[in-house]
C-alpha positions as CSV (number, residue, x, y, z in Angstrom):
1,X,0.0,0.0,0.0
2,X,2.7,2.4,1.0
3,X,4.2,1.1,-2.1
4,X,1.8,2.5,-4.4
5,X,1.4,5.9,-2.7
6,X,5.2,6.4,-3.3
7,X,4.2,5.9,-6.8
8,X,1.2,7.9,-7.2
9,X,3.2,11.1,-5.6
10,X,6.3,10.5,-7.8
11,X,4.3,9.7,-11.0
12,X,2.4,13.1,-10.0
13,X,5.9,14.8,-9.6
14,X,6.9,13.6,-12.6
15,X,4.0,15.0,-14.8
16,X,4.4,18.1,-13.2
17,X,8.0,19.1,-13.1
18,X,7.3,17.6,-17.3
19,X,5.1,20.3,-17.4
20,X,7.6,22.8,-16.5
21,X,10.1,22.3,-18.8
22,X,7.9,22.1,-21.8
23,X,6.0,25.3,-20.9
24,X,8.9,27.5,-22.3
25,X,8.5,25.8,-25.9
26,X,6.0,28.8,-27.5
27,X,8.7,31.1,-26.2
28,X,11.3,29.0,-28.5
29,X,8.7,28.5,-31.1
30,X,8.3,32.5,-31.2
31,X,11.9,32.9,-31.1
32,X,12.3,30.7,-34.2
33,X,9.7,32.0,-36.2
34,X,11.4,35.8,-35.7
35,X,15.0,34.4,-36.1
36,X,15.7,36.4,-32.9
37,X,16.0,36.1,-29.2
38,X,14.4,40.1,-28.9
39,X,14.7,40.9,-25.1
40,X,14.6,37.7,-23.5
41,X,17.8,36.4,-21.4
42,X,19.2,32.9,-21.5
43,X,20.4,32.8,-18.1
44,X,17.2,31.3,-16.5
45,X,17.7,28.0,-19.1
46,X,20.9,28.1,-18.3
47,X,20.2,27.7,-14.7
48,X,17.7,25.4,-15.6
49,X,20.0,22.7,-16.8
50,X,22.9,23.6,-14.3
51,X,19.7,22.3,-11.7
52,X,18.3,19.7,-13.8
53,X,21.9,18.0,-14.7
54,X,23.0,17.8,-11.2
55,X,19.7,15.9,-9.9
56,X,19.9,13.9,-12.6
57,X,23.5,12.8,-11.4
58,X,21.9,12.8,-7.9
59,X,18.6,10.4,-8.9
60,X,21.3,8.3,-10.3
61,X,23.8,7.5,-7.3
62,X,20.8,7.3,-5.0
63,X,19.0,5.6,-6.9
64,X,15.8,7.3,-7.8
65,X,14.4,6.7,-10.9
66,X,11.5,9.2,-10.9
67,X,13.9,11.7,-9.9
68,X,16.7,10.4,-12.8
69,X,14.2,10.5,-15.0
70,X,12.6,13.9,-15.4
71,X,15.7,15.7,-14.6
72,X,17.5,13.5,-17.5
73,X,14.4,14.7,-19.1
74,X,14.4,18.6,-18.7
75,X,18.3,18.4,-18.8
76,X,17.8,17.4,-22.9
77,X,14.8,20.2,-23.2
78,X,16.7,22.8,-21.3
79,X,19.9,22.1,-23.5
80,X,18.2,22.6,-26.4
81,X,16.7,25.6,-25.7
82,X,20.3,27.0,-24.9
83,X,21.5,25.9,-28.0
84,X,18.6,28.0,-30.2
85,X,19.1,31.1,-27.7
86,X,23.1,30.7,-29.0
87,X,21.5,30.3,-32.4
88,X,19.5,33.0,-32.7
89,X,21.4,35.5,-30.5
90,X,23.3,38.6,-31.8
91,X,27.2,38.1,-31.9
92,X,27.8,39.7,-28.2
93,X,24.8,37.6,-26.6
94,X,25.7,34.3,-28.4
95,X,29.4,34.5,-27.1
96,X,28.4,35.3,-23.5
97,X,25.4,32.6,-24.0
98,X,27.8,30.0,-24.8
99,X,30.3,31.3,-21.9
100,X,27.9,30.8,-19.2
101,X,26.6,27.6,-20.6
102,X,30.5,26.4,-20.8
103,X,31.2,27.2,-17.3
104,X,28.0,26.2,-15.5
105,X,26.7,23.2,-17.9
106,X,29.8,21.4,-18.6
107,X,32.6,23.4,-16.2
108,X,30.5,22.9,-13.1
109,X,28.3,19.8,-13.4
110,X,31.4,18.4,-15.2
111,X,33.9,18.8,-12.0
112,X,30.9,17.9,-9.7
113,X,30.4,14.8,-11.4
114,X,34.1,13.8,-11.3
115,X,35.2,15.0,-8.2
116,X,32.5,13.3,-6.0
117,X,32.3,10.2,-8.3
118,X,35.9,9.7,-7.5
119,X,36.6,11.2,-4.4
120,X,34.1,10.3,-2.4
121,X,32.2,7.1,-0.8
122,X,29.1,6.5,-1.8
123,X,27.0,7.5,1.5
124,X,29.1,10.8,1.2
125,X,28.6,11.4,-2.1
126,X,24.9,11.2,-2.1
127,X,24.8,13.8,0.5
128,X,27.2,15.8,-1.1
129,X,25.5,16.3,-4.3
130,X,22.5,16.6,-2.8
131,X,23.8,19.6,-0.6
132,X,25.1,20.8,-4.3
133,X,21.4,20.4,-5.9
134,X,20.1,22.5,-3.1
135,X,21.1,25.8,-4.4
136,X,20.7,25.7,-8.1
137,X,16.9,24.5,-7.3
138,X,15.9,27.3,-5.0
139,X,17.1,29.9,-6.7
140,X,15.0,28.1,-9.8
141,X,12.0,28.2,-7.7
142,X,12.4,31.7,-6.4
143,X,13.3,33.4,-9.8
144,X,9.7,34.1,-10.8
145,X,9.6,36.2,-6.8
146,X,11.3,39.0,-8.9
147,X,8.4,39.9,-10.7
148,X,6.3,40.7,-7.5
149,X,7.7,44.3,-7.2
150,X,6.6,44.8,-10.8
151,X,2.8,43.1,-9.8
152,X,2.3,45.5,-6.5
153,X,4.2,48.2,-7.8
154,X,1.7,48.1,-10.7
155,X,-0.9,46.4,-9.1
156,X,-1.6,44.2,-12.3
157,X,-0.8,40.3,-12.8
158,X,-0.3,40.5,-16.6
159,X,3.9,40.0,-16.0
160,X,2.7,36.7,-13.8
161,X,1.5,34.0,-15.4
162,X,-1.4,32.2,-13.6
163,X,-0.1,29.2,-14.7
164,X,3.4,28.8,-14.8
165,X,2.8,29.5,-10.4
166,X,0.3,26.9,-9.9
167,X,2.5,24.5,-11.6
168,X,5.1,25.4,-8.8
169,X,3.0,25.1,-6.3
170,X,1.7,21.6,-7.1
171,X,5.2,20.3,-8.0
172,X,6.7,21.4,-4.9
173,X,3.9,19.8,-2.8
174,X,4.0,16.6,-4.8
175,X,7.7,16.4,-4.5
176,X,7.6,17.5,-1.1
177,X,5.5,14.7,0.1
178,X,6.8,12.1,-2.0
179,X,10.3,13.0,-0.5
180,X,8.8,12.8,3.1
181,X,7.4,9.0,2.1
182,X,10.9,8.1,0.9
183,X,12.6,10.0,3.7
184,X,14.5,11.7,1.4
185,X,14.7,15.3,2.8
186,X,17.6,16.8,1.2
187,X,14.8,16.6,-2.0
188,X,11.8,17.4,0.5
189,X,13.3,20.9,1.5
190,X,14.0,23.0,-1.8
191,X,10.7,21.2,-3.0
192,X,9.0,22.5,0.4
193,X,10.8,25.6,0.0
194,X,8.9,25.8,-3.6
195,X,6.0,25.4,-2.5
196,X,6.1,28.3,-0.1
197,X,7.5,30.4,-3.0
198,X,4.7,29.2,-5.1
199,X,2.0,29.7,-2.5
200,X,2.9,33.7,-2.1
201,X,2.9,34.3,-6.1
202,X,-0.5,32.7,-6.1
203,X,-1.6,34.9,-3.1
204,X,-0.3,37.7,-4.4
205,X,-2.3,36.7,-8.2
206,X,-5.6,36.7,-6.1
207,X,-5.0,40.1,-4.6
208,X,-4.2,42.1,-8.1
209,X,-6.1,39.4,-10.0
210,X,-9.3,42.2,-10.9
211,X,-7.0,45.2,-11.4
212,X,-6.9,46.8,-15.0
213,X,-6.5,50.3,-15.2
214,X,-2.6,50.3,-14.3
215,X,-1.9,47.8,-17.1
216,X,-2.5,50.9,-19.1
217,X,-0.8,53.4,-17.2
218,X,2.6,51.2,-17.0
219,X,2.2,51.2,-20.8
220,X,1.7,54.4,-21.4
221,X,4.3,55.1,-19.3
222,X,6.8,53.5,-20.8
223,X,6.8,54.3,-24.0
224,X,6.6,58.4,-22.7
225,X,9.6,57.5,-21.2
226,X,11.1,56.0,-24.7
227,X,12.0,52.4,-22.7
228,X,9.6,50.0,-24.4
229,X,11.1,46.8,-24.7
230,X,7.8,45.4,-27.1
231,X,9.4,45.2,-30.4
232,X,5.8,45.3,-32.1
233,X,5.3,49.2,-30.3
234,X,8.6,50.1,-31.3
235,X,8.5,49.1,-35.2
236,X,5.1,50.7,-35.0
237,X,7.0,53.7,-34.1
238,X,10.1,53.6,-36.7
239,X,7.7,53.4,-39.3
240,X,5.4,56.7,-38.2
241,X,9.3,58.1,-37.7
């Protein structure tokens, strides 16, 4: 019985954290179709597989397959979208793309991989890449906290997507208590840690959910100020120009 609750909350996990790494794709698809990157920033994928890779590494000497597995997955997603960022960014961003992703993909999960694989026992190790995992995957689930000022400053959600924040907050639950049935609480903590995130972006939704005059105002704004980043406003205004 016990058994197949494990399974239910890791399958549920699974699905989940799947969900995240695909949700980026209409952000690549958009990118393609233009041939550009515009104004987004490759350092959150970058991140992404830094995290992904190294509890991949850590389902493996554990052995967790449910966490091996959809890290091993996002790590192949999350690598690919790097490689079309490097693709489609302008000369200065595709060389600092490719520098980060050189010294955080392959520099860092590269000497974690080989200095705890062959330097340490494997009770030690375990901990030890776990202890490693724990950074890279609260910062991951704490990034989308920086749009907050932005949503009360504003008072309008339309910079947080609905979505992409109640996806966080089941997946850290799931893994949460999937870690607390496997007694596994070096993944239970950034998961719990997650879900706390998660919980205030969702509170925070509800409270500015309604609001839709300021939308406007940030807008307008903006481009009185001559600091719109939409590229469709500022073709709009090279052409009157």
């Amino acid at each position: 019985m016990m058994q197949s609750i494990i399974s239910v909350f890791g399958f549920l996990g699974t699905t989940l954290s799947f969900m995240q790494y695909i949700s980026p794709a209409p952000t690549f698809y958009r990118i393609v179709k233009n041939k550009s990157t515009e104004e987004f920033e490759s350092l959150p994928y970058i991140c992404t597989v830094l995290n992904s890779s190294l509890w991949t590494y850590y389902g493996i000497i554990k052995p967790d397959y449910f966490v091996c597995g959809v890290n091993g997955f996002g790590t192949v997603v999350e690598a690919i979208y790097v490689l079309l960022f490097i693709k489609y960014s302008t000369p200065n961003n595709k060389a600092k793309t490719a520098m980060m992703a050189g010294i955080l993909n392959v520099g860092v999960v590269g000497g974690a991989i080989v200095l705890t694989y062959f330097g340490l026992h494997s009770n030690i190790r375990t901990q030890i890449v776990g202890l490693l995992c724990l950074v890279p995957m609260v910062v991951m689930y704490a990034s989308p906290l920086a749009v907050l000022e932005t949503v009360i400053k504003t008072k309008s959600v339309e910079y947080m997507p609905f979505g992409l924040s109640f996806i966080l907050v089941l997946a850290g639950a799931a893994w949460t208590i999937y870690a607390i049935l496997v007694h596994d609480y070096i993944l239970g903590v950034p998961n719990g840690i997650g879900f706390v995130f998660g919980t205030i972006q969702l509170i925070v939704y509800y409270i500015y959910r309604n609001y839709k005059g300021s939308q406007i105002n940030l807008l307008h704004g903006t481009i009185e100020e001559g600091r719109t980043k939409d590229p469709l406003l500022e073709h709009k205004n090279q052409s009157k120009s």
